[in-house]
C-alpha positions in Angstrom: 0.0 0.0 0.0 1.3 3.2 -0.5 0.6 6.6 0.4 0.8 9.5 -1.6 0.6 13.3 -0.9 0.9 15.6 -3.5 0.4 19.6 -3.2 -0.4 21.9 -5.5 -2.3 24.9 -6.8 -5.3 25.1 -8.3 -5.9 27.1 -12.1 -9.1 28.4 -12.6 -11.7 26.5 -11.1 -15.3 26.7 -12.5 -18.1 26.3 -9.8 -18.7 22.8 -10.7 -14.9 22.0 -10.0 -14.7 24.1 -6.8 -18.3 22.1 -5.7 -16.1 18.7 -6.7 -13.2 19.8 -4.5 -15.2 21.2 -1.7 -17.5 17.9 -1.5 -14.0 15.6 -1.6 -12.8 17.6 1.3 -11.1 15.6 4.1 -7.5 14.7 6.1 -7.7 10.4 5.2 -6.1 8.6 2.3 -8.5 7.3 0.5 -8.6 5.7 -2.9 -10.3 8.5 -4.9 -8.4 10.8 -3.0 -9.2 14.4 -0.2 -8.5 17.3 -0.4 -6.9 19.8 2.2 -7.4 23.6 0.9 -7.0 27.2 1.9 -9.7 29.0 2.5 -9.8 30.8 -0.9 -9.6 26.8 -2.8 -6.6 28.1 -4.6 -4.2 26.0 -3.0 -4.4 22.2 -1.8 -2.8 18.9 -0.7 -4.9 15.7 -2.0 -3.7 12.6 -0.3 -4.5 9.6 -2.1 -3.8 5.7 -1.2 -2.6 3.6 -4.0 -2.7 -0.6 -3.4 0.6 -2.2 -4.2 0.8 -4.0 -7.3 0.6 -8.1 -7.4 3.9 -8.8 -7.7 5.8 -6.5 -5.7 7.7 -4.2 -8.5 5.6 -1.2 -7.9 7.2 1.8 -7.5 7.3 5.2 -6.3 6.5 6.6 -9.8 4.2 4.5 -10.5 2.3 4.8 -7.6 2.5 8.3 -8.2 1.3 8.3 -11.6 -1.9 6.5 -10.2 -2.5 9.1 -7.7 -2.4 11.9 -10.2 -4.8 9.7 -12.2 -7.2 10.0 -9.2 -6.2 13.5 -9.1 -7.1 14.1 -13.2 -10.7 12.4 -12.3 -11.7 15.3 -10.6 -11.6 17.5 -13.5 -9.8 20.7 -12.2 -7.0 22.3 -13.5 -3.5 22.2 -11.3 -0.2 22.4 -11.0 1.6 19.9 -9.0 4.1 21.9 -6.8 5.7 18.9 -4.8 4.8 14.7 -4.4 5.7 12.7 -1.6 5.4 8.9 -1.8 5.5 6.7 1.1 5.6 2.9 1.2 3.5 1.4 4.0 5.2 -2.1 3.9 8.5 -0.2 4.7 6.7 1.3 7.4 7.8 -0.2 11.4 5.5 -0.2 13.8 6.9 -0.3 17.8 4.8 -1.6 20.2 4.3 -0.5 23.7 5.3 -2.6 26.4 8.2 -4.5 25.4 10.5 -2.3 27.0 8.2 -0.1 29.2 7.5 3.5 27.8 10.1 6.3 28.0 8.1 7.5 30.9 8.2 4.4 32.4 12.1 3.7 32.3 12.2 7.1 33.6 10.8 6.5 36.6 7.1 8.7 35.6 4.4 7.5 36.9 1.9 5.1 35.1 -1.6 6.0 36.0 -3.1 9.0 36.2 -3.1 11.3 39.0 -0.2 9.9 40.9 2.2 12.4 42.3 5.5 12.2 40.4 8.8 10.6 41.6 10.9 13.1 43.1 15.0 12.2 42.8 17.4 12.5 45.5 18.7 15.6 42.7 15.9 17.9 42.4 16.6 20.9 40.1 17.0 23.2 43.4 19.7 21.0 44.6 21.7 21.0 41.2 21.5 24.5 41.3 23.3 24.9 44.7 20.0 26.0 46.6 
């Protein structure tokens, strides 16, 4: 699966294209793609999630090259100012609890509302109060 962003600016929307890109509005991935805008619809960021090919020689380019096909089937002029294209399979995932949390190997406490851990070395006593 992949995800890609791509931002850009719109050129001359009609009302029909404006309605398109104002009904497509949203922050997911999808498959058909969402837009992010400003407030004036000039600008924008679609985000659109492309599934890896069968065999596993997809691309960056070519995933990109089906999100701008998503991007064409909304019908409004653009230009692309920048595309990012992330692979999910590449993405790691860590899991809590293996190793404690940071906060937890630091000595914080683990539920809520109870009173913190104070060290031999508070900051006073560091400072030479």
């Amino acid at each position: 699966m992949w995800r890609v962003t791509v931002r850009g600016k719109f050129q001359g929307l009609d009302a029909a294209a404006r309605a398109a890109v104002l009904a497509a509005g949203g922050t997911a991935y999808t498959d058909a793609g969402t837009f992010t805008h400003d407030a004036t619809v000039s600008v924008f960021t679609f985000r659109c999630q492309v599934p890896a090919g069968p065999d596993d020689e997809d691309d960056e380019d070519a995933a990109a090259l089906r999100a701008l096909a998503a991007l064409e089937a909304y019908g409004c002029p653009y230009e692309v100012l920048k595309i990012a294209v992330t692979d999910l399979r590449t993405i790691r995932v860590r899991r809590k609890g293996r190793a404690g949390s940071a906060l937890e190997r630091a000595g914080a406490p683990t539920t809520p509302g109870s009173p913190p851990k104070i060290s031999a070395r508070s900051s006073l006593m560091s400072r030479g109060h």
